[in-house]
C-alpha positions in Angstrom: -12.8 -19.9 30.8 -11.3 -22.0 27.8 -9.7 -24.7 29.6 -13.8 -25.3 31.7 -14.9 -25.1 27.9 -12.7 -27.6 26.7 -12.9 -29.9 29.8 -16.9 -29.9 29.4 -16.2 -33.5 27.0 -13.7 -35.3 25.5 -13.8 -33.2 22.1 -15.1 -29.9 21.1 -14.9 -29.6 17.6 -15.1 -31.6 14.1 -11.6 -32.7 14.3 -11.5 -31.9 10.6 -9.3 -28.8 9.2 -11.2 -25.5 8.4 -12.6 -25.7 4.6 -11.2 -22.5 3.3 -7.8 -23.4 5.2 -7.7 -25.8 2.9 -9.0 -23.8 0.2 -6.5 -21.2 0.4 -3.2 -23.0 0.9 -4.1 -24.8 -1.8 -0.8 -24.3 -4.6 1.2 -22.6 -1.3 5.1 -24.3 -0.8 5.0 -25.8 2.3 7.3 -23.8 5.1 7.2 -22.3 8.1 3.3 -22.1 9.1 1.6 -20.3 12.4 -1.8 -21.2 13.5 -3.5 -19.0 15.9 -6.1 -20.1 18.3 -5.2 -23.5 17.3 -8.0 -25.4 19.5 -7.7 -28.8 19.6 -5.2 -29.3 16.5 -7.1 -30.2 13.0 -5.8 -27.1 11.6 -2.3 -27.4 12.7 -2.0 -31.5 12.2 -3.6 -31.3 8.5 -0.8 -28.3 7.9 2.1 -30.3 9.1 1.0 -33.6 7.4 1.0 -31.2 4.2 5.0 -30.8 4.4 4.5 -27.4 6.8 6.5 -26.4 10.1 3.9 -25.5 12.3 4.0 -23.2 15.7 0.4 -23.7 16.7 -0.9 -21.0 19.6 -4.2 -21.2 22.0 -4.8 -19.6 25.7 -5.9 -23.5 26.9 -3.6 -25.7 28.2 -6.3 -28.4 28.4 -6.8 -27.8 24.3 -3.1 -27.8 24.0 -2.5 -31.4 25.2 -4.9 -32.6 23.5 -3.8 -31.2 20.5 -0.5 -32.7 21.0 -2.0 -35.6 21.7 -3.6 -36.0 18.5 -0.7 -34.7 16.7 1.4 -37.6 18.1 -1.1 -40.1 17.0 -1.5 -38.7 13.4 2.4 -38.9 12.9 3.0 -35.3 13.0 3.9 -34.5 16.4 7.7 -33.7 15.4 6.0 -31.0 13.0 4.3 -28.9 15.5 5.6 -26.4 18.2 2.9 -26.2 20.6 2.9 -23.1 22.4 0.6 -21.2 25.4 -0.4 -17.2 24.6 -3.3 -15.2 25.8 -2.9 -13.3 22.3 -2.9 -9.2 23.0 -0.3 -10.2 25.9 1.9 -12.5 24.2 2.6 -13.6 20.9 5.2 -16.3 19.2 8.5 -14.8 18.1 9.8 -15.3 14.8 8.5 -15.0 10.7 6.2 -17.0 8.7 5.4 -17.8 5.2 2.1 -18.2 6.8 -0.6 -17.2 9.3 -3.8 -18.5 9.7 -6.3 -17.0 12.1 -9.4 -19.0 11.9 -12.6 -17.8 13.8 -10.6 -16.0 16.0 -13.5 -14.7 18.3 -13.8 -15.0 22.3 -16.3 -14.2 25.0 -14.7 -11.5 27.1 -11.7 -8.4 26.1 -10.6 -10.0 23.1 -7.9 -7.4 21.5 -8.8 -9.2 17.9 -7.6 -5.8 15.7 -4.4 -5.5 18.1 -3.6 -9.5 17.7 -4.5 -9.6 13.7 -2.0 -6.4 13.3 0.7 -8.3 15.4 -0.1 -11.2 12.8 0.6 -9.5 10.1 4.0 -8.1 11.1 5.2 -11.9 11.5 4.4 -12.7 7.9 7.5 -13.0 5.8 8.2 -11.3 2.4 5.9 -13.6 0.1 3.8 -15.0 3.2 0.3 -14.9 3.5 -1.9 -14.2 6.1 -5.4 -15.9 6.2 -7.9 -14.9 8.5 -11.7 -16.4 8.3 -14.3 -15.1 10.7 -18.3 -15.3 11.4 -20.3 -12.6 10.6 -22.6 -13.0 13.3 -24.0 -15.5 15.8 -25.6 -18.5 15.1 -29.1 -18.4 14.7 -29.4 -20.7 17.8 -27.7 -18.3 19.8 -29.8 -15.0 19.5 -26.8 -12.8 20.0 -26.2 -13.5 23.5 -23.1 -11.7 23.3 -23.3 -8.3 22.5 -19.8 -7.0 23.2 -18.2 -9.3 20.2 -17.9 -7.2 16.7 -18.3 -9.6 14.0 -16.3 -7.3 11.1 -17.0 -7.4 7.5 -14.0 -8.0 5.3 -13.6 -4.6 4.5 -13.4 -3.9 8.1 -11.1 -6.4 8.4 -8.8 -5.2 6.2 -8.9 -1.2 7.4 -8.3 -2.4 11.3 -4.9 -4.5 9.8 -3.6 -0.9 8.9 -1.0 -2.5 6.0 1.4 0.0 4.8 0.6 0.9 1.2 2.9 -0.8 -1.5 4.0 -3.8 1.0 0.4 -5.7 0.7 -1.6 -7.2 -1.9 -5.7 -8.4 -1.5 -5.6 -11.8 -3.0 -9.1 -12.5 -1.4 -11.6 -10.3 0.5 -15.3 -12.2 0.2 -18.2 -13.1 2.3 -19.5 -16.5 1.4 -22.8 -19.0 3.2 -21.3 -22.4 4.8 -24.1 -25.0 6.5 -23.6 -25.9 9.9 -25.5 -28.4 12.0 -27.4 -26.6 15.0 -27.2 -28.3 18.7 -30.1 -30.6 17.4 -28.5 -31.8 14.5 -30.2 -29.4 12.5 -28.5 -28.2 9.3 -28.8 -23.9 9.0 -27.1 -21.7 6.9 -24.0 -19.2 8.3 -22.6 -15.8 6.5 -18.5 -16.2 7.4 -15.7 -13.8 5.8 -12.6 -14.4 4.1 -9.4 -12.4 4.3 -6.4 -13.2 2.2 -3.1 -10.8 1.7 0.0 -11.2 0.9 3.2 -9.5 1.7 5.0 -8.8 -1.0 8.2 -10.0 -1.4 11.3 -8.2 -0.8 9.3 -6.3 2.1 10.9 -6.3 5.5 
C-alpha cells in the first residue's frame, strides 16, 4: 500500500524536517539517532546534517530510495543507515540516545502501542524518545478511517507502560499547527507531543 502511495508522484511530503523535531532536539548532543517511519528522508537528513548517526526505518522501499537519494545529494548519505521494517514484525537492533516517531499512524493493523513500547526499550540511559502524533483527521477527510485511534498524550504515555523510577516526562502537550488543505487552503490541526527521557544509569 505504501510503496502505490509513494509511487502516485515524484514527492509526497514538504521535504522540510518536522517542526517540533526540531523543537525538541534543540540543546541535545548529537549521537546515535533512530527515526521511525522515516518517509522520504527530511527528518533523518536534517538529523545527520546536525552532527547525528542516523538508522532511519520505513515499510516502503520506493520511500527508501528516495530518501537515500536525497540524503546523497544533501551531503549526508554516509550519515544514514537506511533500513526496511514493517514495525510490529521487525524492528532495528541496537541503542539510541534518540528516537523519534513522528506521525506514526497507517491505514490498516498498525501495532502503534506494541512498536512505541519496542521504541522505548532501544533508548539509551540519557536518550530521549520523541513521539508527535495527530489527534484526529483532517478536516478534509471526515474520518474516513474509523479503525485508527488518535491517543491523547496521556494515552500515550499509559500504552508506553515505563517502569517507575527509569523515566522522566520532559514534555506531554497538545498544541494547534496550520496545515494547507488539498486546495491550498490553510486550516487549523490539534497534534500531541510526547517527550521522556530515560534516566541515566538505567539499563
Amino acid at each position: 500500500m505504501w510503496n502505490e502511495r509513494y509511487s502516485e508522484s515524484a514527492q509526497i511530503w514538504s521535504g522540510r524536517p518536522n517542526v517540533v523535531l526540531v523543537e525538541e532536539t534543540d540543546g541535545l548532543t548529537p549521537g546515535r539517532a533512530l527515526d521511525l517511519g522515516c518517509g522520504e528522508g527530511a527528518d533523518a537528513i536534517w538529523l545527520a546534517q546536525q552532527g547525528w548517526q542516523v538508522t532511519a526505518v520505513d515499510i516502503s522501499t520506493v520511500a527508501l530510495e528516495r530518501a537515500a537519494k536525497h540524503a546523497s545529494s544533501a551531503g549526508v548519505g554516509d550519515r544514514i543507515d537506511w533500513q526496511q521494517h514493517e514495525l510490529g514484525k521487525s524492528f532495528p537492533d541496537g541503542t539510541f540516545d534518540l528516537v523519534s516517531a513522528q506521525f506514526l499512524h497507517s491505514m490498516g493493523n498498525l501495532p502503534r502501542e506494541e512498536i512505541l513500547r519496542t521504541a522505548a526499550r532501544a533508548v539509551a540511559p540519557g536518550g530521549i524518545l520523541l513521539i508527535e502524533g495527530h489527534l484526529g483527521f483532517p478536516s478534509w477527510e471526515h474520518d474516513h478511517h474509523p479503525e485508527i485511534h488518535f491517543p491523547t498524550p496521556a494515552e500515550v504515555i499509559a500504552d508506553l507502560d515505563l517502569p517507575d523510577g527509569e523515566w522522566e516526562v520532559l514534555v506531554s502537550r497538545e498544541h494547534e499547527r496550520e496545515q494547507a488543505d488539498p486546495e491550498g487552503r490553510m486550516t487549523t490541526r490539534t497534534d500531541c507531543t510526547v517527550k521522556v527521557r530515560r534516566l541515566s544509569g538505567v539499563n
